[in-house]
N, C-alpha and C positions, 0 to 999 in steps of 0.2 A: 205177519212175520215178526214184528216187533212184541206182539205178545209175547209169540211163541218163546222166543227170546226169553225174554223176561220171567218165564216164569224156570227157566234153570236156578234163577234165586229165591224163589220164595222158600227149598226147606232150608236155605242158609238164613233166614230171618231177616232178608231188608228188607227196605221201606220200598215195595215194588212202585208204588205210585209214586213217591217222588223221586226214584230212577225216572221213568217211565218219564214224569214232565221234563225233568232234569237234560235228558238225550233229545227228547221229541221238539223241544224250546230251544236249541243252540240253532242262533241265528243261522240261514243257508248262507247268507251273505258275509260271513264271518271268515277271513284268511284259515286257511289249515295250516296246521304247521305236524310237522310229521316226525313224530320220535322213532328214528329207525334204531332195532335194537340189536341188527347186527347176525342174527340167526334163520332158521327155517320161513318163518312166517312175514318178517320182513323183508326176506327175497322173492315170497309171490306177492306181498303188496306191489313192489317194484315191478313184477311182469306184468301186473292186474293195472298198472297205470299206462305202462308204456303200452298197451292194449287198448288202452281208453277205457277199461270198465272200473278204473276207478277214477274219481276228479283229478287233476294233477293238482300235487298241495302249492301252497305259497312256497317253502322252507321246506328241509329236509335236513334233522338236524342230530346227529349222534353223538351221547357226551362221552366223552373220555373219562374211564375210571382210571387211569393211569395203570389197572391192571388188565385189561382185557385180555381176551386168549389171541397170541398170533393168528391163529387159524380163522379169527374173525374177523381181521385187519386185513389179512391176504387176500381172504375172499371179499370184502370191500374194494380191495384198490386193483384185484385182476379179473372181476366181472360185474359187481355190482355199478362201480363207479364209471367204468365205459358205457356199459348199458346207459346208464342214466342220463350220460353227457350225450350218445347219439338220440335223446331225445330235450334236449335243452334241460337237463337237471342235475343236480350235483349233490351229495352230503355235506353238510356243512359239520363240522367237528366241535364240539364245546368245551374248552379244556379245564383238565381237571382243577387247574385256580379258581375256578368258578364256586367249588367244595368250600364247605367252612369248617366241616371236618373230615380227619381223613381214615387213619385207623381205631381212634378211639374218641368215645364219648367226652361229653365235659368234664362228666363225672367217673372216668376212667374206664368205661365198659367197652369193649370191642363191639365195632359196627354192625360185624361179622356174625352169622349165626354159626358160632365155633361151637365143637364139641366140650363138656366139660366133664368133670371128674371131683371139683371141687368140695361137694358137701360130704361130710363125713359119712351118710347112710351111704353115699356111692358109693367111697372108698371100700367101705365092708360089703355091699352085695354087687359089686363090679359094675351095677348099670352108669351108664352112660347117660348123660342131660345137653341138652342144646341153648344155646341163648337165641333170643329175640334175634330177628333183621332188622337191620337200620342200613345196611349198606344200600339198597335199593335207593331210597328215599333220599339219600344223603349224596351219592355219588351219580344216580342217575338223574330224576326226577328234579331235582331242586337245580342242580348244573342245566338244565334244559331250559327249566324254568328262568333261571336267571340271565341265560343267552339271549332266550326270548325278549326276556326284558330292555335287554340293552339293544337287541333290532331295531325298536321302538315299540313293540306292542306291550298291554297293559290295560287297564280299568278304563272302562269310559271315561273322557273329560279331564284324565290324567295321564294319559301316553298320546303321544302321535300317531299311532296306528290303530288302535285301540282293541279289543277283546278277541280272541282266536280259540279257534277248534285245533286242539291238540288229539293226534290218530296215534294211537298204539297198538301193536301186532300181536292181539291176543285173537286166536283164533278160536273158531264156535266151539269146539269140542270140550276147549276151557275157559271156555263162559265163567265160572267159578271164579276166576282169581283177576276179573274184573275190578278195580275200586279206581275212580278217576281224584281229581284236582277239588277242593274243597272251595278253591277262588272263583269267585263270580265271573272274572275274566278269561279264563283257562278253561270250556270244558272239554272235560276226555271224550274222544268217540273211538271203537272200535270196529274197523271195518268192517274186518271178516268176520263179525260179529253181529251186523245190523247190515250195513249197505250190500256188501257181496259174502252172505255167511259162507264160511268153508272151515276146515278141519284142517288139522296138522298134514293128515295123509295127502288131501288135496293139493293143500299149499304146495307139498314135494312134488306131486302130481307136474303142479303149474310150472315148475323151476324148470321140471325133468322136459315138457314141453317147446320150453324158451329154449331148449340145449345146452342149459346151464350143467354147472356139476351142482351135486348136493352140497346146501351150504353146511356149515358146522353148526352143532346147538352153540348158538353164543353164550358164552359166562366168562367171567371172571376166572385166569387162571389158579388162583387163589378159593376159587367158590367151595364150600364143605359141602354145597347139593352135586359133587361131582359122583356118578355112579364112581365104579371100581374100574369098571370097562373103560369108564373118562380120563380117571386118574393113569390108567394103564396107557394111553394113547397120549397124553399129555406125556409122560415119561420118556415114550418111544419113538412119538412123534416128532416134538418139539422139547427136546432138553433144557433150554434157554429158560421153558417156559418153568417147567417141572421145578428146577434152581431154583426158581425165582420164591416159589409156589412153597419149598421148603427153608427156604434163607426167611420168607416172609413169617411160616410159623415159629422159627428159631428166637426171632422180634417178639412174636407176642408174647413166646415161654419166659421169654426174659422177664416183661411185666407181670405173666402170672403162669406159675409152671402147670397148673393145670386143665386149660385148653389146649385146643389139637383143631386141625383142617379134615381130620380122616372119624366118620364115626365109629369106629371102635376104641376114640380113648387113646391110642398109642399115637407118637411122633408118627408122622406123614414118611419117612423114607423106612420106619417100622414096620409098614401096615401091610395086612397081605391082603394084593390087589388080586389076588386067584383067580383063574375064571370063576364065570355062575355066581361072583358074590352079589353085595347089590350092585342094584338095577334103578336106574336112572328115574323110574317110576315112581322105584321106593322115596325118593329123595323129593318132596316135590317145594318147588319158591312161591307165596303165596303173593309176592309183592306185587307182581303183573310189571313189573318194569323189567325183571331180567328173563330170559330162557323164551326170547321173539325175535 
């Protein structure tokens, strides 16, 4: 199975063999610590435990990006987090001080993979350009990390609790967007990926089973991989959030008027969210830490 696995990466060009040792070598005896990320695939982990088919981790621990979407918080604290507690478990929250940055670089670039407009060949043939992500890595991953640390676990010989298997709820189907912890101390393992492979459909499968409701794809109210359909439900749904989502672009037009949250280029309360536009597919996060 773990071949099989494995080889979803080989036409992306990594090092399949030292994957391959990298996941197959993380101590069994190693604490879990469970990055819940708040979405689809994080809610059948949760069934997949409380079932017993998967280990129950050490920690359960979800960071605060100080933006998250309500609808992901709601669904944490009116099913995820009862479920958990009738089986002795809880979410632990990492808060967003844990960040060392927050909307922008050192070197002033936004975290955000925002829309731009900036170089002059855009400006004359109307295309649109996207920046890098660094939100993931900076607001999730690192805030976890740094949690982690201060539990006590950490590098052999140098923490009190020492080395731990960190789980992220990247399902089989997106094997692709895979990439773990670079720290000898931390490695990533993905469940639904290696120990109980399953698929996004599944995942909904398992919630639908439990008698859950559908959870929400988690993101960031704020996120520019929001389809139209997203952005449309954020609007209608939750206004609070919608506010937030366009007061926050209004921020960063200030430092540079030519990013946007919306990709076509135009201000976020501009944009025609029409039906049939894009499609959440079209928009994909490569970072593996958000849309679980």
């Amino acid at each position: 199975m773990l071949d099989a696995q494995l080889d979803l990466f080989t036409a992306g060009g990594r090092d399949v063999a030292a994957l391959r040792e990298r996941w197959t070598t993380a101590a069994v005896d190693r604490p879990v610590i469970w990055s819940y990320g708040g979405g689809v695939q994080s809610a059948a982990i949760a069934v997949l435990v409380l079932r017993g088919e998967l280990p129950r981790p050490e920690r359960i621990v979800m960071a605060d990006t100080s933006r998250e979407a309500s609808a992901t918080w709601a669904y944490l604290e009116d099913v995820v987090q009862p479920a958990l507690a009738g089986g002795g478990l809880r979410v632990e929250v990492a808060p967003h001080e844990l960040a060392t940055k927050d909307l922008v670089s050192t070197d002033g670039r936004p975290l955000m993979p925002v829309y731009t407009r900036q170089a002059e060949d855009r400006q004359r043939s109307g295309k649109v350009g996207q920046m890098r992500n660094f939100c993931s890595g900076e607001w999730k991953r690192d805030v976890v990390r740094r949690y982690v640390r201060q539990l006590g676990y950490g590098p052999e010989g140098r923490s009190e609790l020492g080395p731990v298997v960190n789980w992220l709820g990247i399902s089989r189907d997106e094997a692709g967007r895979m990439g773990g912890d670079r720290r000898k101390w931390i490695v990533t393992r993905w469940p639904l990926v290696f120990d109980r492979p399953t698929t996004r459909a599944e995942c909904l499968e398992l919630v639908a089973e439990a008698g859950w409701p559908r959870p929400p794809k988690s993101s960031c109210w704020c996120c520019p991989y929001r389809s139209d359909a997203q952005w449309r439900e954020l609007r209608e749904a939750w206004p609070e959030d919608w506010a937030r989502a366009i007061s926050l672009e209004a921020e960063l037009r200030r430092r540079d008027s030519g990013v946007y949250l919306h990709r076509s280029g135009v201000p976020l309360g501009e944009a025609d969210l029409g039906e049939g536009c894009h499609q959440a597919e079209d928009l994909p996060c490569t970072s593996g830490q958000c849309w679980t």
